[in-house]
N, C-alpha and C positions, 0 to 999 in steps of 0.2 A: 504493500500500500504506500510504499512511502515513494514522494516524489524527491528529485535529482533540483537540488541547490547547490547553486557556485561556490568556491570557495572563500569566492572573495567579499558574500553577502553574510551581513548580519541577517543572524534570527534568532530566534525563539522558539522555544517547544510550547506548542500549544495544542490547546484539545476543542474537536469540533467546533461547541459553541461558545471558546474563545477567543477562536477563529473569524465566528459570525461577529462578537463584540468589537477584534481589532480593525473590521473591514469599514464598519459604521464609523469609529474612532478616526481612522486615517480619513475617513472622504468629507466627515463634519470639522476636522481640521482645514482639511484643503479648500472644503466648499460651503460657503455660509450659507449656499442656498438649500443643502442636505439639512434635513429636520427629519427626529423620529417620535413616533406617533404610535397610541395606541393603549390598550390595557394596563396599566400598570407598570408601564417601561420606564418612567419616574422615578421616583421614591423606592419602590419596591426593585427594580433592575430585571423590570422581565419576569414571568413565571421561571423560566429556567435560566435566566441573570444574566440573558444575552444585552442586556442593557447595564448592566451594572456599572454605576456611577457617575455614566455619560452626563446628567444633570447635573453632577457639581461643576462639569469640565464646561458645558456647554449650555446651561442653565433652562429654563423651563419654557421659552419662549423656543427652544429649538428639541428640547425633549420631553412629548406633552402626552400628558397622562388623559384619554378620553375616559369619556361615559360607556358603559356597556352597550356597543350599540355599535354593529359592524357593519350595517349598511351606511352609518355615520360616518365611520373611520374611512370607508370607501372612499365615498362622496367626497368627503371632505380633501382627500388627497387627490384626488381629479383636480378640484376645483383649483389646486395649489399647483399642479404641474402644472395646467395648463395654461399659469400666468408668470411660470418662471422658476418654479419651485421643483425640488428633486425631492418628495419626501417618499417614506422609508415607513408602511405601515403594518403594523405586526398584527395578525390575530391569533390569539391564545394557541390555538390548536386547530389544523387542516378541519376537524369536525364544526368549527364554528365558525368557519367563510361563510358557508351556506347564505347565510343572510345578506352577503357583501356580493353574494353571484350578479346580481342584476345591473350591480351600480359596476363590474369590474367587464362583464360580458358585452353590456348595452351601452355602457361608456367609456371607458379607459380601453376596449379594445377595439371603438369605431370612430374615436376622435381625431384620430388623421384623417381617413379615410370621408366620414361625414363632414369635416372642415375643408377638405380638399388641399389636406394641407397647411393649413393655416394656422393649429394648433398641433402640438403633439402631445406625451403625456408620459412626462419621463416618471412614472411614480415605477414604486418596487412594492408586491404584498407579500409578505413573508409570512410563513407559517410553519411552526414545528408537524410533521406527519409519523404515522405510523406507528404500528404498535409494539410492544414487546417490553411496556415501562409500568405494566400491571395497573392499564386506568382502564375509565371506561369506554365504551364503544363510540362517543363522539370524541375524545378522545385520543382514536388511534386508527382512523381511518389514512385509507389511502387511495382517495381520488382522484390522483392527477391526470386522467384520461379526460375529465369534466373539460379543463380547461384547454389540454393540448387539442381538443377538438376544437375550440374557436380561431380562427382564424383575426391576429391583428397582437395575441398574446405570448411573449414568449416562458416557455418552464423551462427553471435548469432545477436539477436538487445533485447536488455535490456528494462526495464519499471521504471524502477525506480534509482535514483542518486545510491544507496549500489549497487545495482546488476550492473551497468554503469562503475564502479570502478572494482570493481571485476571479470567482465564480459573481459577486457578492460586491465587489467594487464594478467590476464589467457591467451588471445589473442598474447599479442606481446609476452611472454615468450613460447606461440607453438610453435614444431620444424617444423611447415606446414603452410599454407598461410589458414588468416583469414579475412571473408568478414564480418565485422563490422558496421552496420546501427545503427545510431541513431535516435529518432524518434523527427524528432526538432519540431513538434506540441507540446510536454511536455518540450521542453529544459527548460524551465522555468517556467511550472504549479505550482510545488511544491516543496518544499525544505524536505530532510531525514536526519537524525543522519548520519553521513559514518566516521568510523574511520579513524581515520590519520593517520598509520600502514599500511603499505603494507598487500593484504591480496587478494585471488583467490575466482571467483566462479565460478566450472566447468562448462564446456560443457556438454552437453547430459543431464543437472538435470532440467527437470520442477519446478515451484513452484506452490502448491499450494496459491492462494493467498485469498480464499474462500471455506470454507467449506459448502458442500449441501449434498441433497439426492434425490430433485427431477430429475436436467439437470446438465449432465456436458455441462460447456460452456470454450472452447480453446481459446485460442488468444494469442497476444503478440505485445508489443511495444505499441503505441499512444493508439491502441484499449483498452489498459488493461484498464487503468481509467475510459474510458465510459462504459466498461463490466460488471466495479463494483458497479459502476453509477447503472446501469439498476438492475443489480441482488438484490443490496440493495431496490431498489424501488418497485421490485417485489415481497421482503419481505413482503408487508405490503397488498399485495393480495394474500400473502400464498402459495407462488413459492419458495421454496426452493432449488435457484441455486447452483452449486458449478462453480468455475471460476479459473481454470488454466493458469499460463503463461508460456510457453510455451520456453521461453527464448532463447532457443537455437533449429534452426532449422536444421540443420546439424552440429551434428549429434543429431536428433530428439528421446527424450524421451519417445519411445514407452509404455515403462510399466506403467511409470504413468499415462500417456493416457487409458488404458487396464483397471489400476484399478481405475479410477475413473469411466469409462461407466460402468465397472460391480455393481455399488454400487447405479446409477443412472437408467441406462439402457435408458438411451437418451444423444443425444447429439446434439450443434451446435456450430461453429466455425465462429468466427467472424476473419475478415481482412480487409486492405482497398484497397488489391489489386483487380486489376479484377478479376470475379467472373470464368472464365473457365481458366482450370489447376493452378489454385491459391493452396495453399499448404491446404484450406481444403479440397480438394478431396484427397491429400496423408492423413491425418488424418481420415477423414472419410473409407479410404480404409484399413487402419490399423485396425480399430474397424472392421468390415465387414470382415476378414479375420482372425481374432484371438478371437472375444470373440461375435458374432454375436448372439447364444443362449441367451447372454442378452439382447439383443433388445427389448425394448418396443414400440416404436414410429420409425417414420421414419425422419431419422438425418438431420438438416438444417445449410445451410448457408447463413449468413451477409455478405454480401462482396462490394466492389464496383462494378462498373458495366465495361462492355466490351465494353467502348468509351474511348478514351483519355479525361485523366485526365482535366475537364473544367478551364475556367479562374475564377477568386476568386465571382466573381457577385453568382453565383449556386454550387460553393462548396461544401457547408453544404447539398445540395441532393445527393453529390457521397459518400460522408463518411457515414461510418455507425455511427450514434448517439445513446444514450441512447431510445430513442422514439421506431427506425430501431431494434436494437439488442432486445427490450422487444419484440416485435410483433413478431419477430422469435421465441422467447425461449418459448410464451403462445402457439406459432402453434404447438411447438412440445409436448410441455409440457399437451394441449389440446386432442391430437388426440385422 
């Protein structure tokens, strides 16, 4: 997981949503017009303290604690891009955007296009996703298929503290509204080198984060660590996975996808969202339409299943685990 830092760069070990705190940090320095917004990100530093302390640095006029009320936090931040403003609005939890859908779907991703241009809508909406942190089912969804389907919005959700930073400054410096997930099952797995330098990692770049030849296996966010989990372990019975992360789902890295199945000629995609119209069937249909002649096997999906998300008791059966992701990658990798 860890990325390649110079030698010549200061950094810091930091852990995911330290990562998300230093990316705010560095861009409310650089840019007076970055403000963040939202639940609690005040006083309190965030449910999970991805805000923490930002308010003494940069005071309350630019780190503003809203009402409960997320079609407010929306609205509110449209109305601020689109007269200049880059703000940075957080909802508690992917399960409680819901409310903020109309104002993020019907405005922040048709205000170029309905302005002709004339406005755009640098906002960012961030939201902790997915489960595996023993809450409840609003709590720990994982919808990001809602949004990658609109057209005007783009989703990245990062896997690692470097790419969370980079992923996260890239974000709020877009001239268009960004749907930002972070995957709080890792907030705090592991700690990365992440320079202390301002610094971007585009949209649309997959990483490689494994090299293979048997399966290419896709994913992103929480799943990447148990993917590598698996693929490492599958090593050692002579499965030769490669493991892509996929980082940014709109706008999605189709060529690396292309060349990795042609190199492999299988594929599975691992997610924790529900398993129908979850974004492996756009991945899978991308291969099936542009490089299908290399097919060897018939492509699989890990996913979670098509019930709401359970309470924390039976959890660990809706995620896909190391254990889950090997038994797919041998089915395909078998046939």
């Amino acid at each position: 997981m860890s990325q390649q830092v110079t030698d010549q760069e200061s950094t810091q070990s930091l852990t995911l949503v330290q990562a998300v705190r230093d990316a705010l940090y560095t861009e409310m320095a650089r840019d007076e017009s970055v403000v963040v917004m939202g639940e609690d990100v005040g006083e309190n530093g965030g449910v999970f303290r991805a805000t923490q302390d930002l308010i003494d640095e940069f005071g309350e006029n630019r780190v503003i604690d809203t009402p409960l009320a997320e079609s407010g936090i929306a609205g509110t931040a449209i109305g601020m891009a689109a007269y200049g403003m880059r703000p940075v609005a957080e909802f508690q939890f992917m399960g409680f955007i819901y409310p903020a859908f109309d104002q993020i779907v019907s405005h922040a991703a048709r205000l170029r296009t309905r302005s002709n241009g004339r406005f755009t809508c640098p906002a960012v909406f961030r939201a902790p996703y997915g489960g595996g942190i023993h809450a409840p089912e609003h709590h720990s969804e994982s919808t990001e298929a809602f949004f990658v389907h609109h057209p005007g919005l783009k989703v990245a959700i990062p896997s690692t503290p470097y790419d969370t930073k980079g992923m996260l400054i890239q974000a709020i410096r877009d001239p268009d509204p960004v749907v930002f997930l972070e995957p709080k099952l890792i907030y705090r797995a592991f700690r990365e080198d992440v320079p202390e330098t301002d610094y971007t990692v585009p949209f649309g770049e997959a990483k490689v984060r494994r090299e293979g030849s048997d399966v290419s296996v896709f994913t992103w966010g929480a799943m990447t660590p148990a993917t590598l989990e698996a693929a490492d372990e599958l090593s050692e019975e002579g499965i030769d996975a490669e493991v892509v992360d996929l980082r940014s789902l709109s706008p999605l890295d189709e060529d690396t996808i292309k060349e990795s199945f042609k190199k492999t000629g299988r594929a599975v995609v691992v997610h924790e969202a529900p398993r129908t119209a979850g974004l492996a069937s756009e991945v899978i249909t991308t291969i099936q339409e542009d490089v299908l002649l290399y097919q060897e096997a018939p492509m699989n999906r890990v996913t979670g299943f098509d019930v709401p998300f359970p309470l924390y008791a039976i959890e660990e059966y809706y995620l896909p685990e190391p254990a889950r992701i090997k038994d797919g990658i041998r089915e395909t990798v078998e046939f």
